[in-house]
C-alpha positions in Angstrom: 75.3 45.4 -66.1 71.9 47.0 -64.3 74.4 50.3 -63.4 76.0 50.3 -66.8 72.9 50.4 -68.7 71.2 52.9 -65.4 74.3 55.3 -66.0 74.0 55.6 -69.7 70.4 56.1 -69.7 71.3 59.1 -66.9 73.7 60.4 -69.2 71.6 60.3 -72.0 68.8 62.1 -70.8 71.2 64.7 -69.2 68.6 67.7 -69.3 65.9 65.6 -67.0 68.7 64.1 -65.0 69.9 67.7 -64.5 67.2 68.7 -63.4 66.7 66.3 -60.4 69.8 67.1 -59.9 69.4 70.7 -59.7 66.6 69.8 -57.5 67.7 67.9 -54.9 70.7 70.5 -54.6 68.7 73.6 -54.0 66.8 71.7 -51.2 69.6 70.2 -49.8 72.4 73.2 -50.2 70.1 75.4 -47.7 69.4 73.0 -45.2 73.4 72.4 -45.1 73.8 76.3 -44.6 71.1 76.3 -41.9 72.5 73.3 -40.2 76.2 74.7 -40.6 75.0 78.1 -39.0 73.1 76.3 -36.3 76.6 74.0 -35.3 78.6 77.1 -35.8 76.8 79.9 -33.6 76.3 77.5 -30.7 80.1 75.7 -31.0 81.5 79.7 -31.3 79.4 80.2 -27.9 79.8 77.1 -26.3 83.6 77.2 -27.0 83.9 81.0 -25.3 82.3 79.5 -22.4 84.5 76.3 -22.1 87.3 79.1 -22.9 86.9 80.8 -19.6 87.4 79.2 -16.4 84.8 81.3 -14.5 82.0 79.8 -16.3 83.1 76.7 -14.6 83.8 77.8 -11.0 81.9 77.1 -8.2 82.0 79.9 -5.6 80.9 79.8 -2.1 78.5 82.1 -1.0 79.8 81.9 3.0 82.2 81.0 5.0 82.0 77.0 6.4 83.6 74.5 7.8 86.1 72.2 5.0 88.1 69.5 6.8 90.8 67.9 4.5 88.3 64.7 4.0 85.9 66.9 2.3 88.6 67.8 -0.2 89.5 64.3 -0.6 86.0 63.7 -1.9 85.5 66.3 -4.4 88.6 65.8 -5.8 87.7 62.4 -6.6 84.7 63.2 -8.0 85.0 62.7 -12.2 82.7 66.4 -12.7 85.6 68.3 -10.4 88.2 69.9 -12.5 90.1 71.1 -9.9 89.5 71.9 -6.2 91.9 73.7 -3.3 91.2 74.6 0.2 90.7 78.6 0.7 91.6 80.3 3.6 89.2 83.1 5.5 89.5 86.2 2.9 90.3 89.0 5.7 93.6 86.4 5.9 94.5 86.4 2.5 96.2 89.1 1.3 99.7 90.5 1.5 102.2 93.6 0.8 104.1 93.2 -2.0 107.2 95.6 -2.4 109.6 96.3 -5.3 113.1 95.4 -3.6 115.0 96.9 -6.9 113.2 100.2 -7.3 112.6 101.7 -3.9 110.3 104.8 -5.1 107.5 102.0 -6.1 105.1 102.2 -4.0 103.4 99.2 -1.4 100.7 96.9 -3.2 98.2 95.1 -1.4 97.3 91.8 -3.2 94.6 89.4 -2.7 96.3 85.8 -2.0 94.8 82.9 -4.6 95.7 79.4 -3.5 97.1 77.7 -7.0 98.3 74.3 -8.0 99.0 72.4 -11.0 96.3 72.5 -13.4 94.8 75.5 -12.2 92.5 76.8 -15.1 93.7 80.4 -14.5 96.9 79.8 -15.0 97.0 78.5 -18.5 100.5 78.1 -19.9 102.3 80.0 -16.7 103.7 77.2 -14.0 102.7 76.7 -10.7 104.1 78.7 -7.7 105.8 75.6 -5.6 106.8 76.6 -2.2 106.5 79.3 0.0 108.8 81.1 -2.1 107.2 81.4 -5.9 104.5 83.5 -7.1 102.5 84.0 -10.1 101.1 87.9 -10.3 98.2 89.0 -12.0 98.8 91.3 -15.1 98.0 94.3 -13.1 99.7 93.7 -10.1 103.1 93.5 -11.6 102.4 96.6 -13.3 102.2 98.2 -10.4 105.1 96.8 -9.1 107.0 97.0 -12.4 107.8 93.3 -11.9 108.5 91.0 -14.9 108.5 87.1 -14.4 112.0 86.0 -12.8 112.3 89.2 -10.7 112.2 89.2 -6.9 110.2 91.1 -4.8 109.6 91.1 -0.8 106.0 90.2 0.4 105.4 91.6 4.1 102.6 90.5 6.2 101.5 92.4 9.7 99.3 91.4 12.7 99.2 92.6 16.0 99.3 90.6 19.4 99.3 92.1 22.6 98.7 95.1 21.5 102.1 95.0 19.6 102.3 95.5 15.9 104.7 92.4 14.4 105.8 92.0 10.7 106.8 89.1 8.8 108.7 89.2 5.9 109.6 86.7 2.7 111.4 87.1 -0.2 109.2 86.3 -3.3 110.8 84.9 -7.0 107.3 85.6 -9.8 107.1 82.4 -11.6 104.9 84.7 -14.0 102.6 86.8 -14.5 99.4 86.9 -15.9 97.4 87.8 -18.9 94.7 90.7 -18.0 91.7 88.4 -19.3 92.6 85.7 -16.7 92.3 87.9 -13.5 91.7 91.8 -13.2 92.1 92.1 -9.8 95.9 92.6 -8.1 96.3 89.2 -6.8 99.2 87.3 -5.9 98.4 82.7 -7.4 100.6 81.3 -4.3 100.7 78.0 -2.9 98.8 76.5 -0.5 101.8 76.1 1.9 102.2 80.1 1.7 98.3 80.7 2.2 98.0 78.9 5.1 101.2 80.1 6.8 99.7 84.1 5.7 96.3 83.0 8.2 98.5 80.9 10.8 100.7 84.3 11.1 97.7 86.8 11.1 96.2 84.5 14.0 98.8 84.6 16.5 100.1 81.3 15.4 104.2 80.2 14.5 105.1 79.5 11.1 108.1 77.4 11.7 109.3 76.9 8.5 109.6 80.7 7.3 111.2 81.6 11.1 108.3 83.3 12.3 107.1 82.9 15.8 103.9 82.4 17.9 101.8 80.2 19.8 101.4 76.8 18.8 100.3 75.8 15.0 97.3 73.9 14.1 97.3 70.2 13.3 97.2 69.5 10.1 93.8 68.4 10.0 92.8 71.9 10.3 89.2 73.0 8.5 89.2 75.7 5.6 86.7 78.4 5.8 86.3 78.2 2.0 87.3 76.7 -1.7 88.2 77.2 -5.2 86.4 74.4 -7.2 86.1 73.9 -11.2 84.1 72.0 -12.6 85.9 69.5 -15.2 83.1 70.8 -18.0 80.4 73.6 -18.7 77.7 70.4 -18.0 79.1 69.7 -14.9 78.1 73.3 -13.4 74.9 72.1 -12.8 75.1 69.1 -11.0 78.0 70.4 -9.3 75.7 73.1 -7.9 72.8 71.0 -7.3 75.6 68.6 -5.0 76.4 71.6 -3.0 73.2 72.8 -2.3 72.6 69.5 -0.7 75.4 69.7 1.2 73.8 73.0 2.4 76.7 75.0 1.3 75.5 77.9 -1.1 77.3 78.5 -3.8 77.2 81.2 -6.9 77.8 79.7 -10.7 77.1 80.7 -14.0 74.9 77.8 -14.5 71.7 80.7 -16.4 74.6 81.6 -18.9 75.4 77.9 -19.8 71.8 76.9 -20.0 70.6 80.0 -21.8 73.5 78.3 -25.0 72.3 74.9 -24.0 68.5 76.0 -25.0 69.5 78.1 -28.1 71.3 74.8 -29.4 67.8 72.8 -28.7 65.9 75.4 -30.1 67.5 75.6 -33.3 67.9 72.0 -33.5 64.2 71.9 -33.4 63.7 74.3 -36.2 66.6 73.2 -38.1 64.7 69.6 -38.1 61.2 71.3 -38.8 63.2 73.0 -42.1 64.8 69.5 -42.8 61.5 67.2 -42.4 59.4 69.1 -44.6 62.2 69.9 -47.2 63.4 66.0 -47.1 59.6 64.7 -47.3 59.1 67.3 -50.4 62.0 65.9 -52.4 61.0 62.5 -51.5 57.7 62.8 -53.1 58.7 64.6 -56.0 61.7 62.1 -56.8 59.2 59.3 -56.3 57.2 61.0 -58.3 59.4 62.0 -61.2 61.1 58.2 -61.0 57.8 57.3 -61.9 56.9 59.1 -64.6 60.3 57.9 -66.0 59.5 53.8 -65.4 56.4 55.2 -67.5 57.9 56.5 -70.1 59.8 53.6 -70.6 57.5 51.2 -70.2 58.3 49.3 -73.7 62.1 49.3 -73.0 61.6 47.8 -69.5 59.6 45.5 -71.1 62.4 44.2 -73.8 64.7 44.1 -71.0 62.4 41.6 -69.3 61.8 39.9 -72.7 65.4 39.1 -72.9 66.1 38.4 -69.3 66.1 40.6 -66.9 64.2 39.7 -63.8 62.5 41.4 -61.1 65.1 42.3 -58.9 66.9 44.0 -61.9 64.5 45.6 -63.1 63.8 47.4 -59.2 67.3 48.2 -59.0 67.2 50.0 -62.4 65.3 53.2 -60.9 67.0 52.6 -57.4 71.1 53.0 -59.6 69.4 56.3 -61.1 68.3 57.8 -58.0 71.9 57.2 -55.8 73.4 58.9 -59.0 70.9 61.9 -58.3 71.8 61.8 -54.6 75.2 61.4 -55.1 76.1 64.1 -57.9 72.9 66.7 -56.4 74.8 66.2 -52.9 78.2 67.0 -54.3 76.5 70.2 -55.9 74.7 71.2 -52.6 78.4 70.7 -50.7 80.2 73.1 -53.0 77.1 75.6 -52.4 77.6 75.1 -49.1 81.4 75.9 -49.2 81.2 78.7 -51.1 78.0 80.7 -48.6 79.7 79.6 -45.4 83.1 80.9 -46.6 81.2 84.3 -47.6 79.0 84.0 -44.2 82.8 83.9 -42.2 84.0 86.9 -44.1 81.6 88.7 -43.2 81.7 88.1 -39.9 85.3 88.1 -39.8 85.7 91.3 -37.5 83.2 90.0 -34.8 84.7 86.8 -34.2 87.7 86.1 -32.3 91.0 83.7 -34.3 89.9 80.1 -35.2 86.2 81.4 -34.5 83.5 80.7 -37.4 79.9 81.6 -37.7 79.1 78.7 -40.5 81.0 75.7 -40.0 80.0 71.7 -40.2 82.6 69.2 -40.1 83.8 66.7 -42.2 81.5 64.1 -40.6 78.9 66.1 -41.1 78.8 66.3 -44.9 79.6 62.8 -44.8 76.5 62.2 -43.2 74.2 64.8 -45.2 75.4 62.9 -48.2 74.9 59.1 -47.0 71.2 60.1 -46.1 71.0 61.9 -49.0 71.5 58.5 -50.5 69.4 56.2 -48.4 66.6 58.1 -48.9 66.9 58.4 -52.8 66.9 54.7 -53.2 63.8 54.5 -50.7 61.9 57.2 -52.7 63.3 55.2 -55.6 61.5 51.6 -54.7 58.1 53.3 -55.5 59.4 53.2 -59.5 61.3 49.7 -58.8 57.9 48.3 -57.9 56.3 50.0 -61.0 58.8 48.4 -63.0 58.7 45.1 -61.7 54.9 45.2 -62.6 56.1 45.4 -66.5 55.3 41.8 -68.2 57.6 40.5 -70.9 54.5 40.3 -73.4 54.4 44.5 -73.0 57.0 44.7 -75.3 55.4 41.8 -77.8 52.3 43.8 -78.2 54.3 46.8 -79.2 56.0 44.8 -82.0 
């Protein structure tokens, strides 16, 4: 009965009803704009960081000492995304020959220990073996090699004063995209990496049939690794971890905080904007709610005359205000639309497919609108109170 009579009063003073309306849209419309280009600039930037694995590699500075048990650990470490041994870097590299076109020329690549779920990778598979590769995008080129082809890879050393050459044939598992790796590298197994050093020391890689002095045992210590961390927020501990381990290590840990302090930064001002907008329209729809219990003073005071109590009478102004948040927060959201979809075109050729400058999500305007609402009926209790302060006799008086 209370929203009834609240909604056709509403309706029946449209042009004042408008009018908060129009108000609390033109407050609220902006600050969904602001707060839209706020979430959209940093998720564009933090999503182009996620979006490339070396923002989340750890390199080592040095050479050390990594014995399979320190492996072991980082890999079970919930921050690590991925983690291999890697070999000393004079060891890893190979000669990689066209076996179906004889005039291409020798290209030296650099050897890159891969596994499954290796960022770089992305959708190509995982060398298995000590027979699969996966070539960077400007290596094959070179070599004029498409994924599925074979190729020869050669490695030399010399013992004794004699030169010796190793050979193995090669099947590419894939190749590449050029923004994954720019260098000519070869992604090989570990199996293949470690059999490039034993060969290169002197040492007998049984399983490929080439000879030397005794291997290693296979709790042999890597000079280096290739770690990931599992998340852009990981860098940073990861780092920290290492350092105090003594290892140094290189990250991109400025680049990820430089985002991570633009996103508190404009928080901060966005909730500056919002505080002194939201406390504005609080007053003034307080305010105006008011003025409208005033005006209405002697009809209030029938409706307590007939029966209404307290309670309904509060909840009179409190119906009329959610109405105001509710239709003023539909208005702002349509505003909202419309800028941010003019904002993206704009920005259309700057930003990369799926990319936007102004974006909230659904939630979001879920939210806006919901405290939209709570703080309309607050701001509206200052009315309900002035009408619950109307006596029944008001209205006799006026007779």
């Amino acid at each position: 009965m209370v929203f009834g009579l609240a909604l056709r009063d509403f309706l029946h003073e449209w042009r004042l009803s408008l009018c908060l309306v129009l108000a609390l849209s033109a407050i609220l419309a902006p600050m969904l704009v602001l707060f839209g280009l706020k979430h959209g600039v940093v998720t564009t930037m933090r999503e182009r960081l996620i979006e490339d694995p070396a923002n989340r590699q750890i390199l080592p500075v040095a050479s050390g000492r990594f014995d399979p048990a320190w492996f072991r650990q980082m890999a079970a470490r919930p921050e690590v995304g991925f983690v291999l041994p890697q070999t000393r870097a004079i060891a890893a590299s190979m000669f990689l020959r066209n076996t179906a076109e004889s005039g291409r020329p020798l290209v030296t690549v650099e050897l890159v220990p891969s596994a499954p779920g290796d960022p770089l990778l992305a959708a190509q598979p995982a060398p298995t073996g000590t027979g699969q590769i996966v070539l960077s995008r400007s290596a094959a080129e070179k070599l004029g090699i498409a994924p599925g082809a074979t190729l020869e890879g050669s490695l030399t050393r010399v013992v004794r004063g004699q030169s010796e050459r190793a050979t193995q044939p090669l099947t590419v598992a894939g190749v590449l995209p050029l923004a994954s790796f720019d260098r000519d590298a070869a992604f090989v197994s570990l199996e293949l990496l470690v059999a490039a050093e034993d060969y290169r020391d002197g040492r007998a890689v049984e399983a490929l049939g080439w000879a030397g002095s005794a291997p290693l045992s296979a709790d042999r210590a890597f000079a280096g690794f290739r770690l990931y961390a599992r998340s852009i927020d990981d860098v940073s501990g990861l780092r920290d971890r290492m350092q105090g381990q003594g290892v140094e290590v290189r990250t991109r840990a400025a680049e990820i905080e430089t985002v991570r302090a633009l996103d508190r930064n404009l928080t901060a001002v966005f909730w500056i904007v919002a505080a002194i907008g939201v406390g504005g329209y609080a007053l003034s729809l307080a305010s105006s709610l008011w003025g409208n219990v005033d005006r209405k003073r002697r009809e209030i005071a029938v409706l307590r005359l007939v029966g209404f109590d307290t309670p309904r009478c509060m909840l009179f102004p409190a119906c009329q205000a959610a109405m105001v948040a509710l239709v003023g927060s539909a208005l702002a959201t349509a505003a909202y639309l419309a800028v941010a979809a003019s904002v993206n075109r704009f920005f259309t050729t700057s930003l990369a497919e799926g990319e936007r400058i102004c974006q909230l999500a659904p939630q979001h305007l879920v939210y806006a609108a919901g405290a939209t609402l709570v703080l309309a009926v607050v701001a509206s209790g200052v009315g309900g109170l002035h009408a619950a302060r109307i006596q029944p006799s008001e209205a006799l008086r006026d007779v």
